[in-house]
TORKOL-4160 file (C-alpha; in steps of 0.2 Angstrom, whole numbers, padded with zeros to 4 digits, m for minus):
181
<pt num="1" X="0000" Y="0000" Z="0000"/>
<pt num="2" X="0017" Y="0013" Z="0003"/>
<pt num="3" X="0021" Y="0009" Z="m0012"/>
<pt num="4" X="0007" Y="0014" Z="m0022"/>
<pt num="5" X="0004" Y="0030" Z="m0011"/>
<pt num="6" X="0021" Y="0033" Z="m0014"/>
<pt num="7" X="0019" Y="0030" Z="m0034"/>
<pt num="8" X="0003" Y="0039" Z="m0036"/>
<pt num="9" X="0011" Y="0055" Z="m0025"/>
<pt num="10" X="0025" Y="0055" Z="m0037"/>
<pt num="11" X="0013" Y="0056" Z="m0052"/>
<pt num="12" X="0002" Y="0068" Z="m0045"/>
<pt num="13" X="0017" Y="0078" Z="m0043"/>
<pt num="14" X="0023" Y="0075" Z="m0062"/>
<pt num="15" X="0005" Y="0077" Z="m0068"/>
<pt num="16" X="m0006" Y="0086" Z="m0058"/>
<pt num="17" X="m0020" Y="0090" Z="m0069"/>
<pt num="18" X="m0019" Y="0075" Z="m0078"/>
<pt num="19" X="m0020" Y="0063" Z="m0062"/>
<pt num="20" X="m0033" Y="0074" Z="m0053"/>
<pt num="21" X="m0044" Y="0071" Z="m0070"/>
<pt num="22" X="m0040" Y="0053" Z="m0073"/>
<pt num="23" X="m0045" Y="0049" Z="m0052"/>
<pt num="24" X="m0060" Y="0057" Z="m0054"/>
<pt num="25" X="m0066" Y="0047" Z="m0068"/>
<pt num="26" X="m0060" Y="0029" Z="m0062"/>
<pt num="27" X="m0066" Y="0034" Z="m0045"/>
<pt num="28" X="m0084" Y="0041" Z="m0050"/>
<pt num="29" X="m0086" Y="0024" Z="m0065"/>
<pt num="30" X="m0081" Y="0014" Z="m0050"/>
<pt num="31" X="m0094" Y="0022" Z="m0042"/>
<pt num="32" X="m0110" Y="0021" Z="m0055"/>
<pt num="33" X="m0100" Y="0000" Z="m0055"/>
<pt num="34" X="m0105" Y="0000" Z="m0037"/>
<pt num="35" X="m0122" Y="0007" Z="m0038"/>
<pt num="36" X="m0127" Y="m0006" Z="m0052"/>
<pt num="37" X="m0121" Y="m0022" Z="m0044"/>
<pt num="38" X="m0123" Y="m0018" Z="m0026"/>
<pt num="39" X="m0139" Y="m0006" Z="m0026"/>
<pt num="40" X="m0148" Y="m0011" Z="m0045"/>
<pt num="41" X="m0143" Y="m0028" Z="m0040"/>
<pt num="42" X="m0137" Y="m0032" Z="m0059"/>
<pt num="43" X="m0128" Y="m0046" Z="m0062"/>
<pt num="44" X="m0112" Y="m0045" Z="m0069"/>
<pt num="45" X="m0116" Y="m0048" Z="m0086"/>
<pt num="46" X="m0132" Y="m0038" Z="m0084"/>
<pt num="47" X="m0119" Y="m0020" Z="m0081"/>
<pt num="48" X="m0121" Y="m0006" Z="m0093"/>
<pt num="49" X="m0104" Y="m0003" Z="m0098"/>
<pt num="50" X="m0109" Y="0013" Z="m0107"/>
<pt num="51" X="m0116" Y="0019" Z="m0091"/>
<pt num="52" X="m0100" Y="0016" Z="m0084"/>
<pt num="53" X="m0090" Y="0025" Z="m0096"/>
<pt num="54" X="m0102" Y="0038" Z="m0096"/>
<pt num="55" X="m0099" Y="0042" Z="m0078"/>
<pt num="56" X="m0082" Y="0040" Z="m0078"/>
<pt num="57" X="m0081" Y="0052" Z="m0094"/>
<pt num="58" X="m0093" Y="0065" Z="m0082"/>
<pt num="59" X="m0080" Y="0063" Z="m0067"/>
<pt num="60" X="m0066" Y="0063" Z="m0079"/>
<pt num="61" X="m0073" Y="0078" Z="m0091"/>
<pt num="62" X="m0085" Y="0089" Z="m0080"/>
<pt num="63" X="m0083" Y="0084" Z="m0061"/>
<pt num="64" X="m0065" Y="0085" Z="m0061"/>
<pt num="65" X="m0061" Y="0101" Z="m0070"/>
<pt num="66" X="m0075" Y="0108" Z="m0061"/>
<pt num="67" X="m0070" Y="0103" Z="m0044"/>
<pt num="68" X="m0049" Y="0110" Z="m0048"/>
<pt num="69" X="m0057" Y="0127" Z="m0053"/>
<pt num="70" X="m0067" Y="0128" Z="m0038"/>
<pt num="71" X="m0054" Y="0124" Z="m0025"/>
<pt num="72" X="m0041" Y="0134" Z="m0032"/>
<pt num="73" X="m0053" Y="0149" Z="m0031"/>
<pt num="74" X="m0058" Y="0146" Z="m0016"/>
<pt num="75" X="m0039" Y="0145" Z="m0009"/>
<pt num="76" X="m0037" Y="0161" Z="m0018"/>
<pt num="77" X="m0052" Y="0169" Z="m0012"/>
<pt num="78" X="m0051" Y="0163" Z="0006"/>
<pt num="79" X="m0032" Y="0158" Z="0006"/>
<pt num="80" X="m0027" Y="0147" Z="0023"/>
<pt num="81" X="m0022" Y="0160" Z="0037"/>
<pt num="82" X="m0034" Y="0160" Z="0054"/>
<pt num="83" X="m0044" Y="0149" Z="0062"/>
<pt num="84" X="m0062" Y="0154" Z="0052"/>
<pt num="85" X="m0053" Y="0149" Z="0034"/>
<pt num="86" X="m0059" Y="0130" Z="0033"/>
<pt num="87" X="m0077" Y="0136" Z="0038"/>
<pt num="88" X="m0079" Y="0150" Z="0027"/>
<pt num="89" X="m0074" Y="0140" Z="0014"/>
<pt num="90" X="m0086" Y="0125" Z="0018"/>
<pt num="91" X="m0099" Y="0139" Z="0022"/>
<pt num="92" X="m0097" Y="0144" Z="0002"/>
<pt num="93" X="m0096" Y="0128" Z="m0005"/>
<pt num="94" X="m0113" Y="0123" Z="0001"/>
<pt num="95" X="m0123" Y="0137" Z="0002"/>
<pt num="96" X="m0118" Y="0140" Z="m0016"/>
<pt num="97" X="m0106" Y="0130" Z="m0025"/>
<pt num="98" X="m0115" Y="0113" Z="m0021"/>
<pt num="99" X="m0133" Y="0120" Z="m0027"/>
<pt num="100" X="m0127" Y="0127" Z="m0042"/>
<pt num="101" X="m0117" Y="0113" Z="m0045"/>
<pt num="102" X="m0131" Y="0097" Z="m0043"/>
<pt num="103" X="m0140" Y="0109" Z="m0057"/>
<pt num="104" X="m0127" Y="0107" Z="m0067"/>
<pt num="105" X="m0122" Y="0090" Z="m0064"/>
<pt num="106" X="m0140" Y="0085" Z="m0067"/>
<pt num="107" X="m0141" Y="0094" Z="m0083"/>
<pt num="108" X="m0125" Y="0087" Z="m0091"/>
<pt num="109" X="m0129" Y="0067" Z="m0082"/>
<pt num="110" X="m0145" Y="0071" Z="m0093"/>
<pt num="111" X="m0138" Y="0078" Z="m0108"/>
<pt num="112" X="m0125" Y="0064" Z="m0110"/>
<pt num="113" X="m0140" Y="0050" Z="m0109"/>
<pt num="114" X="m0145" Y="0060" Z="m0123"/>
<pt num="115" X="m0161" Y="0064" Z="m0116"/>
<pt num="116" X="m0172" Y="0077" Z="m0124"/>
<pt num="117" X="m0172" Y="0093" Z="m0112"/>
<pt num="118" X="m0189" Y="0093" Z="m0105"/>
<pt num="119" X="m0187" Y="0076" Z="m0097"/>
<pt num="120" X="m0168" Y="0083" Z="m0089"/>
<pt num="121" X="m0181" Y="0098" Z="m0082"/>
<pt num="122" X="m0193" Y="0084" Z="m0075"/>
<pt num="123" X="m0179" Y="0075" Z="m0067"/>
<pt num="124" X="m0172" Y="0090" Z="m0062"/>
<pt num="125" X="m0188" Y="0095" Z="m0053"/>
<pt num="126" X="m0192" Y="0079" Z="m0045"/>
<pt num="127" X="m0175" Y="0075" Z="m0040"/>
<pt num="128" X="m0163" Y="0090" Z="m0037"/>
<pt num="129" X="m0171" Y="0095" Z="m0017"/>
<pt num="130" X="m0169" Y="0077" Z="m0012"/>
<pt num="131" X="m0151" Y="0076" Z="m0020"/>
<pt num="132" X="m0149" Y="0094" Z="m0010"/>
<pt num="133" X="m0154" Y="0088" Z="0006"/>
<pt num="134" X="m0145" Y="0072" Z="0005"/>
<pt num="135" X="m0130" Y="0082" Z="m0001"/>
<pt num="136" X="m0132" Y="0091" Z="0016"/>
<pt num="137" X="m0131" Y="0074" Z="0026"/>
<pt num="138" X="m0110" Y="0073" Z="0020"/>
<pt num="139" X="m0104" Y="0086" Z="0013"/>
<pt num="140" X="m0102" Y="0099" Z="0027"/>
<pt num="141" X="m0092" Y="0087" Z="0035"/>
<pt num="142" X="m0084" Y="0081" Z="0022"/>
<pt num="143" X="m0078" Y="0098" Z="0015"/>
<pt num="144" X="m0072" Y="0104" Z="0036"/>
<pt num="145" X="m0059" Y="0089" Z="0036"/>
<pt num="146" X="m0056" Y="0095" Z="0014"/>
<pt num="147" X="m0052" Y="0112" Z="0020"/>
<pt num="148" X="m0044" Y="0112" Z="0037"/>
<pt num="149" X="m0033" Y="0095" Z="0034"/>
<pt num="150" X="m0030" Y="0090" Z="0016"/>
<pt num="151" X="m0017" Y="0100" Z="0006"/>
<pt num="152" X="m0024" Y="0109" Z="m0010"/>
<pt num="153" X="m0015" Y="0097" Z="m0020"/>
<pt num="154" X="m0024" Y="0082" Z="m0015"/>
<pt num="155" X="m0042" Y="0088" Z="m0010"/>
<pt num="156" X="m0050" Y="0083" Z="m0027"/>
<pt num="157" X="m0041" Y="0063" Z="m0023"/>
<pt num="158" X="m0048" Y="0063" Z="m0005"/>
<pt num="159" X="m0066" Y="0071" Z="m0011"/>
<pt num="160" X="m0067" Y="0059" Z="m0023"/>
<pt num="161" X="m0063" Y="0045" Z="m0013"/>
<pt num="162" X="m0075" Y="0051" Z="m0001"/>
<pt num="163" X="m0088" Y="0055" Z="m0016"/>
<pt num="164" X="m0086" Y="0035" Z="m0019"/>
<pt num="165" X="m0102" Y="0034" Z="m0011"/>
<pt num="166" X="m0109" Y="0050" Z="m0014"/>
<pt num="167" X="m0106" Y="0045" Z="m0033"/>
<pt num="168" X="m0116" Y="0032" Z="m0030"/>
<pt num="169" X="m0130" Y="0036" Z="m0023"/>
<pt num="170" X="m0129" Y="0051" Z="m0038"/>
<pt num="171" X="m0128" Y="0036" Z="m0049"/>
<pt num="172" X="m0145" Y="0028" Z="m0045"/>
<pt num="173" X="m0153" Y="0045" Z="m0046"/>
<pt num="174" X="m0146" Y="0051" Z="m0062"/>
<pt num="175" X="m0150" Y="0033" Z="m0071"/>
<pt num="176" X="m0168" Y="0031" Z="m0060"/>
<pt num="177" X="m0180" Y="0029" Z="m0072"/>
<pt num="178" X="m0170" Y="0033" Z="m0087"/>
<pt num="179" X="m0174" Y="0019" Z="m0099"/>
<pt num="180" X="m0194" Y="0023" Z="m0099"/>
<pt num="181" X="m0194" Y="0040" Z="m0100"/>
């Protein structure tokens, strides 16, 4: 286990932005794995692998990118000096990053399912306030230990090893009901 810790440090450190994408994706297709063989209860030969792929391209291509932008922002914005600096920033992520961004991570989930947009504004109606609230329920703590412990460099690998199983509970609601509508 050292020795992967060890190799993955050394390529984060070669390949920031690279790595940081690249986790994001594995770590969120791992998760949308998870949520259809654990949760779905598909067999193994029953797994969408598009769906797969198609989470992992959303970790990889949306989440990821996002997420960099937004931490690096927020260490601008806030930087790391005082006691208050961890909370403010958990305070700004939630009350506004994490609304806006289920929106959005709704809209494109929606968009890459190919589904016509006033069924990703039905879905977006029925599910975003439960995904909100259940948001709530992990996050806040999630992002305090993000903020005040984990260097900048690796808070998109710890939040997407924590999102493991945000991810996929986001799995099952992104996909819920998406092959009869």
């Amino acid at each position: 286990m050292t020795a992967l810790i060890k190799w993955y440090s050394r390529i984060l450190s070669i390949h920031p932005w690279k790595t940081q994408l690249c986790t994001t994706g594995f770590l969120m297709g791992s998760s949308d794995l998870i949520a259809q063989t654990a949760i779905e209860k598909c067999e193994l030969k029953g797994i969408e692998i598009s769906r797969v792929a198609r989470f992992a391209f959303l970790g990889a291509c949306f989440v990821g990118p996002v997420l960099r932008v937004w931490y690096n922002v927020l260490e601008k914005g806030i930087g790391t000096i005082g006691r208050t600096a961890g909370l403010k920033k958990m305070l700004i992520d939630q009350s506004i990053f994490s609304p806006c961004f289920i929106g959005c991570f709704l809209t494109v989930s929606g968009l890459l399912q190919l589904q016509p947009w006033h069924k990703i504004g039905e879905k977006i109606k029925k599910d975003y306030f439960v995904i909100l609230k259940t948001n709530y329920l992990l996050w806040p703590a999630a992002q305090l230990i993000t903020f005040y412990v984990i260097p900048l460099e690796l808070r998109i690998v710890f939040v997407s090893c924590v999102a493991l199983v945000w991810n996929t509970f986001l799995a099952c609601q992104a996909n819920k009901n998406m092959s009869t509508n």
